[in-house]
SERO-4910 file (N, C-alpha, C, O; in steps of 0.05 Angstrom, whole numbers):
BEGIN
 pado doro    nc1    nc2    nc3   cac1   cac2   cac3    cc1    cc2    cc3    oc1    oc2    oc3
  Unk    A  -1261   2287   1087  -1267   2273   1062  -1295   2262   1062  -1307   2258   1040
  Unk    A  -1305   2258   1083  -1332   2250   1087  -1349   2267   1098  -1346   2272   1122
  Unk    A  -1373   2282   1084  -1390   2300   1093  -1425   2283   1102  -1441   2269   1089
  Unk    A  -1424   2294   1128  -1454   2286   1141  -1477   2307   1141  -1475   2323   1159
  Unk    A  -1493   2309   1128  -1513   2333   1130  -1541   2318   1135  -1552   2299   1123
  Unk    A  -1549   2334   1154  -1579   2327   1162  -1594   2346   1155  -1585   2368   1150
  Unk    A  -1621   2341   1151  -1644   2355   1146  -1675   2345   1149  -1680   2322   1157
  Unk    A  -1693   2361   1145  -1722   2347   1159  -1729   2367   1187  -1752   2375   1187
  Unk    A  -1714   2373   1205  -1721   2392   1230  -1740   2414   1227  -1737   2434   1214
  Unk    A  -1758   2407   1240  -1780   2436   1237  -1790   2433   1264  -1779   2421   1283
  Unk    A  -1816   2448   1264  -1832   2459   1291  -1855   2431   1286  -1864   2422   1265
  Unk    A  -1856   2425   1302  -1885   2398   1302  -1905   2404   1328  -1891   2409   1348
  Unk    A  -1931   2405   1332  -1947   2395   1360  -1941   2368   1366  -1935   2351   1349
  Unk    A  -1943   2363   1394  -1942   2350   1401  -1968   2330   1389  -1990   2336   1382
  Unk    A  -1953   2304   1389  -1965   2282   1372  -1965   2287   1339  -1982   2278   1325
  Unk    A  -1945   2301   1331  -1952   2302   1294  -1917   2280   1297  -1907   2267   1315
  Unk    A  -1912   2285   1275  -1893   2265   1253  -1875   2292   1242  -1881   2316   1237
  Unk    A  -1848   2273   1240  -1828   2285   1227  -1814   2263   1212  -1816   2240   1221
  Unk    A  -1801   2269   1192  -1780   2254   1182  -1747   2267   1167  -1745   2282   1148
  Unk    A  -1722   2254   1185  -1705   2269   1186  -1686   2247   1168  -1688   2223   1168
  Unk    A  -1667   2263   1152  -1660   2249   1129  -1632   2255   1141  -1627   2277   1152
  Unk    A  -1610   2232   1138  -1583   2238   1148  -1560   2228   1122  -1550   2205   1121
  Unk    A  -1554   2254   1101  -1538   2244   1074  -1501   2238   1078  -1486   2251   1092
  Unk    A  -1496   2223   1066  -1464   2225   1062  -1457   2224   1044  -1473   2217   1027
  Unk    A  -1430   2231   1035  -1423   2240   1012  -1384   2237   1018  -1373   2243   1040
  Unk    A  -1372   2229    998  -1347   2239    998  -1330   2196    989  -1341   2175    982
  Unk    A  -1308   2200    994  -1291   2181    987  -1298   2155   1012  -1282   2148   1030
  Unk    A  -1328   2143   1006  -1337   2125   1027  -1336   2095   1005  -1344   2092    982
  Unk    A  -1320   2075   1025  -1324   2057   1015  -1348   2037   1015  -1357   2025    996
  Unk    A  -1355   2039   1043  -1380   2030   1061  -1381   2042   1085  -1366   2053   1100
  Unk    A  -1414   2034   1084  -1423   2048   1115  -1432   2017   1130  -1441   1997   1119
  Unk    A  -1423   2022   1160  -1420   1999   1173  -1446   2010   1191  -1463   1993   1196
  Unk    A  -1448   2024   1195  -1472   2036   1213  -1485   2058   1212  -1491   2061   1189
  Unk    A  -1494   2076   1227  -1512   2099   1224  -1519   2098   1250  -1522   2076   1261
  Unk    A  -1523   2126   1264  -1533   2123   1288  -1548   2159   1292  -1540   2179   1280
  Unk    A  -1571   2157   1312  -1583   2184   1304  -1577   2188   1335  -1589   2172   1350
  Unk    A  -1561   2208   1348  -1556   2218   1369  -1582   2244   1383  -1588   2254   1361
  Unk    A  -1592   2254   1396  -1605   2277   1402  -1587   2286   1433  -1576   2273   1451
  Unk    A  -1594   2320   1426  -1587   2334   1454  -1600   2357   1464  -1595   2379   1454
  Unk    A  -1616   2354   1483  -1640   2379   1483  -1619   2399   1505  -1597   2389   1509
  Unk    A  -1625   2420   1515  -1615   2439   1525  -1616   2427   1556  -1637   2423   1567
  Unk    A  -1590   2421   1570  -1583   2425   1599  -1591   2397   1599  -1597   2388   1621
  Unk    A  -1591   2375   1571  -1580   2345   1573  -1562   2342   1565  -1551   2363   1560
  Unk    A  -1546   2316   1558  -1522   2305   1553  -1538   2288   1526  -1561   2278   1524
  Unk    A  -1514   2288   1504  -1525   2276   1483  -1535   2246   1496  -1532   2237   1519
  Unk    A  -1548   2235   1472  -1565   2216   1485  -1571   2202   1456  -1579   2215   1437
  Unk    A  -1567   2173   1455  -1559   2159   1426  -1591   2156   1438  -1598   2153   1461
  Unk    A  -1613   2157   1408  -1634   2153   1402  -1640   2127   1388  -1659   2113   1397
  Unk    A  -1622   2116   1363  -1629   2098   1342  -1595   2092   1331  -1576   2108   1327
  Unk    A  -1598   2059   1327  -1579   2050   1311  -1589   2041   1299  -1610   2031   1305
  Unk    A  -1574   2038   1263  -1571   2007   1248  -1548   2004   1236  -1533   2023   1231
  Unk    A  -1541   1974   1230  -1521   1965   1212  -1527   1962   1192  -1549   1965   1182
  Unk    A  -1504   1955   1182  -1502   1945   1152  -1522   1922   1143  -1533   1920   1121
  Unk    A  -1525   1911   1159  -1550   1885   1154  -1573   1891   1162  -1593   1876   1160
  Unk    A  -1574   1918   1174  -1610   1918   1167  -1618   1925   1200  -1636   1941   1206
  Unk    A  -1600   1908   1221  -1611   1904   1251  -1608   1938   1259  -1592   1954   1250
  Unk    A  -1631   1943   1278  -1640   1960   1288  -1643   1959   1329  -1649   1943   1346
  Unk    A  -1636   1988   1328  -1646   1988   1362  -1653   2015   1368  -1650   2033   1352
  Unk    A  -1666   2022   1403  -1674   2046   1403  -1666   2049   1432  -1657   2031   1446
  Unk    A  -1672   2073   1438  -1680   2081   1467  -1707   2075   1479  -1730   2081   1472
  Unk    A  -1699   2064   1496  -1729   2052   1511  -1755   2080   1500  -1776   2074   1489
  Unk    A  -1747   2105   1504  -1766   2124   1501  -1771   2128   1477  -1792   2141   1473
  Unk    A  -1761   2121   1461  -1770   2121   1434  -1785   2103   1425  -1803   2108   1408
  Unk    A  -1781   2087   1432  -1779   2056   1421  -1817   2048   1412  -1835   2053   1428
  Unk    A  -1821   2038   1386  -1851   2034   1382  -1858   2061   1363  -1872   2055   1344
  Unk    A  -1851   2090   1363  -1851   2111   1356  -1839   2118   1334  -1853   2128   1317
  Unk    A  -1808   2113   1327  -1788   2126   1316  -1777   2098   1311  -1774   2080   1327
  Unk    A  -1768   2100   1271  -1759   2087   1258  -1742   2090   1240  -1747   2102   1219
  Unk    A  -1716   2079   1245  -1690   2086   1228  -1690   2071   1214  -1698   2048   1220
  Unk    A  -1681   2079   1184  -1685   2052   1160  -1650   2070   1142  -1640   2091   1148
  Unk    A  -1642   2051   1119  -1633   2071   1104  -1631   2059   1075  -1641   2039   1066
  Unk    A  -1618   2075   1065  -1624   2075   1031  -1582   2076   1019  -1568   2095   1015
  Unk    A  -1575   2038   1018  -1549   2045   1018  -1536   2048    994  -1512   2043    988
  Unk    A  -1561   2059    975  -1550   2062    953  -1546   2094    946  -1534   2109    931
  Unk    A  -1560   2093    964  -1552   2136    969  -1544   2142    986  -1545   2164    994
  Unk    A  -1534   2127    995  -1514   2123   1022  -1529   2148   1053  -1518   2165   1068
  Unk    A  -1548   2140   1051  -1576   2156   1069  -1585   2142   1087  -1588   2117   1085
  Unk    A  -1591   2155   1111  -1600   2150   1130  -1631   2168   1141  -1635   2193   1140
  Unk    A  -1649   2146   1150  -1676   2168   1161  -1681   2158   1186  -1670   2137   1193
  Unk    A  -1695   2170   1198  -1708   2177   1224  -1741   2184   1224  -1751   2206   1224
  Unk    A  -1750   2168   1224  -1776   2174   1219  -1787   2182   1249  -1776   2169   1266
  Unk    A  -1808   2201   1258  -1807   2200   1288  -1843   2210   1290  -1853   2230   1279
  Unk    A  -1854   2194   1303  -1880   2195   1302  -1890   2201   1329  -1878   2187   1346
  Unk    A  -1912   2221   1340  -1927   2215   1361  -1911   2230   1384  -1915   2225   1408
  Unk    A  -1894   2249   1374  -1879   2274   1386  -1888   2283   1415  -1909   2294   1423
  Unk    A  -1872   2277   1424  -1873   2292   1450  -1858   2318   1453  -1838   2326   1442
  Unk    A  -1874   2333   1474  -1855   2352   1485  -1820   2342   1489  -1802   2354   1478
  Unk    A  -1815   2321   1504  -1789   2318   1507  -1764   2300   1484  -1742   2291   1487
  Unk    A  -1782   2301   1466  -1769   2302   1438  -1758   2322   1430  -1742   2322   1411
  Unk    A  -1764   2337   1440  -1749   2366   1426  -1720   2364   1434  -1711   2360   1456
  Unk    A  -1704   2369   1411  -1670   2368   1411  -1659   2377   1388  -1671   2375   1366
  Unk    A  -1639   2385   1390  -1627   2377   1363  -1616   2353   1364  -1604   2345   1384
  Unk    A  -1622   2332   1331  -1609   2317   1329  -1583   2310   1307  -1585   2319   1284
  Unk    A  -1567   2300   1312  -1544   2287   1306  -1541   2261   1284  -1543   2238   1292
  Unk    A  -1536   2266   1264  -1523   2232   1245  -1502   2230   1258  -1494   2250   1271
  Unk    A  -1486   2204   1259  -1469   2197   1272  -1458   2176   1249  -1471   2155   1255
  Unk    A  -1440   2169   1223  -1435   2156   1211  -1412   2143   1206  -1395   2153   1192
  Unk    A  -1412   2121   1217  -1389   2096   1218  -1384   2082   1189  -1401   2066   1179
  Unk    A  -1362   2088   1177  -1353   2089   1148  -1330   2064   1140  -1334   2049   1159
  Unk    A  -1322   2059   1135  -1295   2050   1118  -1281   2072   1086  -1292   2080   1065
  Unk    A  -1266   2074   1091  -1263   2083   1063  -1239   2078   1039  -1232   2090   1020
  Unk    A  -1230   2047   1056  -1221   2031   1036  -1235   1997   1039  -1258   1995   1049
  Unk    A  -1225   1981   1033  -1226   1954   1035  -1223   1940   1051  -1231   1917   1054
  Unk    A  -1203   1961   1073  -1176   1951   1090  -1186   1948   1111  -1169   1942   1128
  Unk    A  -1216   1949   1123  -1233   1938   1140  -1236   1964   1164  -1255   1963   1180
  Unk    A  -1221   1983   1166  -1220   2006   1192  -1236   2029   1184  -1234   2041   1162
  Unk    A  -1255   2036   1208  -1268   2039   1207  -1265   2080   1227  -1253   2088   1247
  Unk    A  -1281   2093   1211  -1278   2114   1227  -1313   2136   1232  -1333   2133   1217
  Unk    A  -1313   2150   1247  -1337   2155   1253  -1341   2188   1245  -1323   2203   1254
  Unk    A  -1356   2199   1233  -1367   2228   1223  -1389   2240   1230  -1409   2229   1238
  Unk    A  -1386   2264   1228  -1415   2275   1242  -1420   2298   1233  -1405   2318   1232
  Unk    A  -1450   2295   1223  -1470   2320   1217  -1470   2341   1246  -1466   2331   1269
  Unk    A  -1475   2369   1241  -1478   2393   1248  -1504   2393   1267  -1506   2407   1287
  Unk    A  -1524   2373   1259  -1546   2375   1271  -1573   2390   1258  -1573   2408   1242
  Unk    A  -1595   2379   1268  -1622   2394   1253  -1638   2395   1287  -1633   2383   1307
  Unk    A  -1652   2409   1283  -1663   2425   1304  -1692   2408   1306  -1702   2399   1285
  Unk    A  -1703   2405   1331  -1729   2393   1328  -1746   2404   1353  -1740   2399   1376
  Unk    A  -1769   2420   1344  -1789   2431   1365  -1811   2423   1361  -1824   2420   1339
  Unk    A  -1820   2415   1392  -1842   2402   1384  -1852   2417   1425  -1843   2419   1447
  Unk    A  -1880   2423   1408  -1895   2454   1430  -1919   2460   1412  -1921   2462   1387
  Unk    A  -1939   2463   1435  -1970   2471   1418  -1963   2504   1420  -1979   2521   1411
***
Protein backbone atom coordinates (compact mmCIF):
# COMPACT_ATOMS: atom_id res chain seq x y z
CA UNK A 1 0.00 0.00 0.00
CA UNK A 2 2.93 2.15 0.52
CA UNK A 3 5.39 2.74 -2.40
CA UNK A 4 9.17 4.01 -1.76
CA UNK A 5 11.01 5.15 -4.91
CA UNK A 6 14.37 6.72 -5.00
CA UNK A 7 16.09 8.69 -7.56
CA UNK A 8 19.11 11.19 -8.11
CA UNK A 9 21.97 8.18 -8.52
CA UNK A 10 24.45 8.90 -11.21
CA UNK A 11 28.31 8.71 -11.86
CA UNK A 12 30.09 11.75 -9.82
CA UNK A 13 34.26 12.41 -9.44
CA UNK A 14 35.35 12.27 -6.55
CA UNK A 15 34.59 15.53 -4.58
CA UNK A 16 31.42 16.65 -6.89
CA UNK A 17 27.73 16.64 -5.26
CA UNK A 18 24.70 14.59 -5.66
CA UNK A 19 21.26 14.92 -4.51
CA UNK A 20 19.07 11.85 -3.96
CA UNK A 21 15.31 12.32 -3.59
CA UNK A 22 13.44 9.45 -1.56
CA UNK A 23 9.25 9.74 -2.63
CA UNK A 24 6.21 7.99 -0.97
CA UNK A 25 3.13 7.53 -2.01
CA UNK A 26 0.09 5.30 -1.13
CA UNK A 27 -2.55 5.13 2.01
CA UNK A 28 0.10 7.05 4.55
CA UNK A 29 -1.20 8.61 7.41
CA UNK A 30 2.21 10.02 8.66
CA UNK A 31 5.74 9.58 8.34
CA UNK A 32 7.45 9.17 11.70
CA UNK A 33 10.89 8.99 10.15
CA UNK A 34 13.01 8.47 7.07
CA UNK A 35 16.20 6.92 7.07
CA UNK A 36 18.86 6.69 4.01
CA UNK A 37 20.59 3.19 4.30
CA UNK A 38 23.80 2.51 1.71
CA UNK A 39 25.44 -0.89 0.64
CA UNK A 40 28.59 -0.96 -1.50
CA UNK A 41 29.67 -4.43 -2.81
CA UNK A 42 31.27 -7.14 -0.21
CA UNK A 43 29.72 -4.57 2.74
CA UNK A 44 26.80 -5.00 4.91
CA UNK A 45 24.12 -2.33 4.64
CA UNK A 46 25.17 0.46 6.67
CA UNK A 47 22.43 3.24 7.98
CA UNK A 48 23.95 6.61 6.59
CA UNK A 49 21.22 9.40 7.78
CA UNK A 50 18.14 9.69 9.96
CA UNK A 51 15.28 12.20 10.63
CA UNK A 52 12.03 12.43 12.42
CA UNK A 53 9.05 13.89 12.30
CA UNK A 54 10.34 16.99 14.18
CA UNK A 55 13.03 17.89 12.14
CA UNK A 56 16.05 16.06 14.49
CA UNK A 57 18.76 14.67 12.39
CA UNK A 58 21.86 12.20 12.63
CA UNK A 59 24.67 10.61 10.60
CA UNK A 60 27.45 8.27 10.34
CA UNK A 61 30.51 9.50 11.77
CA UNK A 62 31.83 9.23 7.89
CA UNK A 63 29.44 11.22 6.54
CA UNK A 64 28.86 13.51 8.96
CA UNK A 65 29.64 17.56 7.97
CA UNK A 66 29.18 16.32 4.11
CA UNK A 67 25.73 14.87 3.64
CA UNK A 68 22.38 16.36 4.50
CA UNK A 69 18.96 14.80 5.00
CA UNK A 70 16.05 17.27 5.12
CA UNK A 71 12.42 16.51 3.96
CA UNK A 72 9.42 18.00 2.38
CA UNK A 73 6.29 16.55 4.55
CA UNK A 74 4.00 17.88 2.47
CA UNK A 75 5.14 15.66 -0.44
CA UNK A 76 5.76 13.27 1.81
CA UNK A 77 9.76 13.37 0.41
CA UNK A 78 12.80 12.71 1.58
CA UNK A 79 16.55 14.05 0.31
CA UNK A 80 19.96 13.25 0.75
CA UNK A 81 22.03 15.77 -0.27
CA UNK A 82 25.74 14.37 -0.44
CA UNK A 83 28.68 16.63 -1.03
CA UNK A 84 32.53 16.16 -1.38
CA UNK A 85 32.22 12.39 -2.66
CA UNK A 86 34.49 10.09 -1.99
CA UNK A 87 35.58 7.00 -3.56
CA UNK A 88 34.01 5.02 -0.67
CA UNK A 89 30.69 6.56 -1.09
CA UNK A 90 29.98 4.61 -3.78
CA UNK A 91 26.82 2.20 -2.99
CA UNK A 92 23.69 1.83 -3.71
CA UNK A 93 21.43 3.58 -1.56
CA UNK A 94 18.28 2.72 0.22
CA UNK A 95 14.96 4.98 1.65
CA UNK A 96 13.99 3.29 4.50
CA UNK A 97 10.36 4.76 5.54
CA UNK A 98 8.72 4.48 8.95
CA UNK A 99 4.88 5.30 8.34
CA UNK A 100 1.61 5.06 10.27
CA UNK A 101 -1.29 4.60 8.23
CA UNK A 102 -3.97 5.17 10.51
CA UNK A 103 -4.35 7.28 13.70
CA UNK A 104 -3.96 4.22 15.73
CA UNK A 105 -0.30 5.16 16.46
CA UNK A 106 1.60 1.65 14.84
CA UNK A 107 3.97 2.07 13.02
CA UNK A 108 5.48 0.04 10.05
CA UNK A 109 8.64 0.33 7.95
CA UNK A 110 8.98 0.30 3.75
CA UNK A 111 11.54 0.30 1.38
CA UNK A 112 12.74 1.69 -1.88
CA UNK A 113 14.62 -0.65 -4.51
CA UNK A 114 17.61 1.53 -4.28
CA UNK A 115 19.57 4.13 -6.66
CA UNK A 116 22.97 3.39 -7.55
CA UNK A 117 25.87 5.84 -6.70
CA UNK A 118 29.42 5.95 -8.44
CA UNK A 119 31.73 8.01 -7.60
CA UNK A 120 35.49 7.32 -9.70
CA UNK A 121 37.66 9.76 -11.81
Amino acid sequence: QVHVVESGGDLVQPGGSLRLSCAASGSIFSINAIRWYRQAPGNQRELVAHITSGGSTNYVDSVKGRFTISRDNAKNTAYLQMNSLKPEDAAVYYCNVIASLTDRGATFSYWGQGTQVTVSS
